[in-house]
C-alpha positions, -999 to +999 in steps of 0.1 A: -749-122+535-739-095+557-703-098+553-710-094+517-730-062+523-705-051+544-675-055+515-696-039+489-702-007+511-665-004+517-654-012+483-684+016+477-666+040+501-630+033+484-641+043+454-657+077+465-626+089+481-606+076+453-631+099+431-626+128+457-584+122+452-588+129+413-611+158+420-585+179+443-557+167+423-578+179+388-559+150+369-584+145+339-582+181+332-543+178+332-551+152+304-570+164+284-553+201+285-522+175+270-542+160+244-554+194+230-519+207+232-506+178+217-534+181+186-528+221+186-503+227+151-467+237+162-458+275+151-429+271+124-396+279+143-382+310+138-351+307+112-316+311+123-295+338+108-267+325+082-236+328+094-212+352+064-193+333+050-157+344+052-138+366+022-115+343+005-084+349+022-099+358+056-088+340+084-120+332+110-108+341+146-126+347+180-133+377+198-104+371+220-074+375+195-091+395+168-077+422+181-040+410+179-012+415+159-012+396+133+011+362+138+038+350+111+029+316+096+054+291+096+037+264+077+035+287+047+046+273+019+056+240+035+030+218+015+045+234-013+082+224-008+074+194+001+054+184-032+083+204-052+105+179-033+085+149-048+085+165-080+116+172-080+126+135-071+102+120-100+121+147-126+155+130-118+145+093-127+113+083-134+129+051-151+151+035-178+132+049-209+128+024-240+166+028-254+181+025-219+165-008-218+173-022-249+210-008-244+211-030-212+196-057-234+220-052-261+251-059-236+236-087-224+230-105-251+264-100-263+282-111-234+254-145-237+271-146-271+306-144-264+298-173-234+281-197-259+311-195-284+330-211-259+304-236-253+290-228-217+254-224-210+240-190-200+204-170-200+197-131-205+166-121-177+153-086-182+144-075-149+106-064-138+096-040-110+083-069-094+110-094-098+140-067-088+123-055-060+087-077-049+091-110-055+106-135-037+114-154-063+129-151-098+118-171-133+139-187-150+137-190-191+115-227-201+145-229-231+170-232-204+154-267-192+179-287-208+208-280-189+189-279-155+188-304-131+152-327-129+148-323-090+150-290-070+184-288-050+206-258-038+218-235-065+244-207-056+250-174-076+285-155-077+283-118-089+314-099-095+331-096-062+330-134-062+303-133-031+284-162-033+249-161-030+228-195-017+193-198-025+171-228-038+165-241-071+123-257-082+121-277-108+092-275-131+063-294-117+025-296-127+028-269-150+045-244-128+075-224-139+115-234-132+123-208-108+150-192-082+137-186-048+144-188-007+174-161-013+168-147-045+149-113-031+179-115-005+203-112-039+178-087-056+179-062-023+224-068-023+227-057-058+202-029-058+184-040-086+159-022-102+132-025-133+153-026-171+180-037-153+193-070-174+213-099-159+233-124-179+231-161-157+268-183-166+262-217-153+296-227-149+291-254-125+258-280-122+241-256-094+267-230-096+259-193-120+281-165-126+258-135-124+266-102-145+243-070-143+242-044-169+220-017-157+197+008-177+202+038-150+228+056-166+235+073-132+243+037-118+283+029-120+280+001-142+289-038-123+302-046-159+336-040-168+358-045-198+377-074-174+350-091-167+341-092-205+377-105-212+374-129-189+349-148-210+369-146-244 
């Protein structure tokens, strides 16, 4: 019973010196001088003066160099020249208009004429952005079927250097289209083909086409000469 006594009397002393501690260090009226500054309404804060905006024209420059000499530009005008340049580009072809198109058609479906009458297979193909310049592979006219063969196998196209050209051909399977591909952008990219640009196909062997282009850039020296159409008379 006396050692109890004797806890509760120091536990009584701790606490009065603790009390004595937060007197001399005044820490209750630290917090409540907080909480009444904290529920005191904030003064609005004083606005900041807009900057001018500049003159149009006006360059902005620091203190440091305002002073200078003005300094030549040397990028003036250069965004101009260079969209004049691209401008300038589009004016000189912006591609084969309607006529230049059908004139390359025209001569294509003539020579394809002058090739049946002497009873060899052929195919006019019109070329697409796509297919002269995108696609790796090239469609070839459902018509033409007949004289293709039933399983895919190596095809190779001459053009009219007599190069030769070795790409694959796919036979038409589950719906999908006959088609020329695994060379064919290879040939595309050799003969700088572009979109109206029309391309007679003589198959003059089983896997084996003669290739003539007739182009609808007037510009372009034509791959089509009289010889070549003589050679098919």
């Amino acid at each position: 019973m006396a050692e109890s006594n004797s806890y509760e009397e120091q536990r009584r002393r701790q606490m009065e010196e603790n009390r004595r501690k937060l007197e001399e260090l005044r820490l209750h009226h630290l917090s409540a001088a907080v909480r009444e500054a904290a529920a005191r309404p904030k003064p609005n804060p004083k606005p900041r003066p807009k900057r001018k905006a500049p003159e149009p024209g006006e360059i902005r420059r620091s203190g440091r160099v305002a002073g200078l000499p003005e300094q030549p530009s040397y990028l003036e005008g250069a965004g101009q020249r260079d969209y004049r340049g691209v401008y300038e580009a589009y004016a000189v072809w912006k591609g084969p208009t309607e006529e230049e198109r059908a004139g390359a058609i025209a001569k294509a479906e003539e020579l394809q004429r002058r090739i049946h009458r002497i009873r060899c297979p052929a195919f006019v193909k019109p070329m697409t952005h796509n297919c002269a310049s995108k696609a790796a592979e090239m469609k070839i006219p459902k018509h033409f079927s007949e004289y293709l063969p039933a399983h895919d196998e190596g095809v190779v196209l001459v053009d009219k250097a007599d190069d030769e050209f070795h790409m694959m051909y796919n036979a038409h399977r589950q719906g999908r289209h006959y088609y020329f591909h695994k060379g064919w952008r290879g040939f595309a990219a050799n003969h700088d083909l572009a979109v109206g640009d029309c391309l007679v196909f003589h198959m003059t062997e089983r896997a084996k086409f003669k290739v003539y282009i007739f182009r609808a850039n007037p510009d372009y020296e034509s791959d089509q000469t009289s010889d070549d159409s003589e050679d098919e008379e």
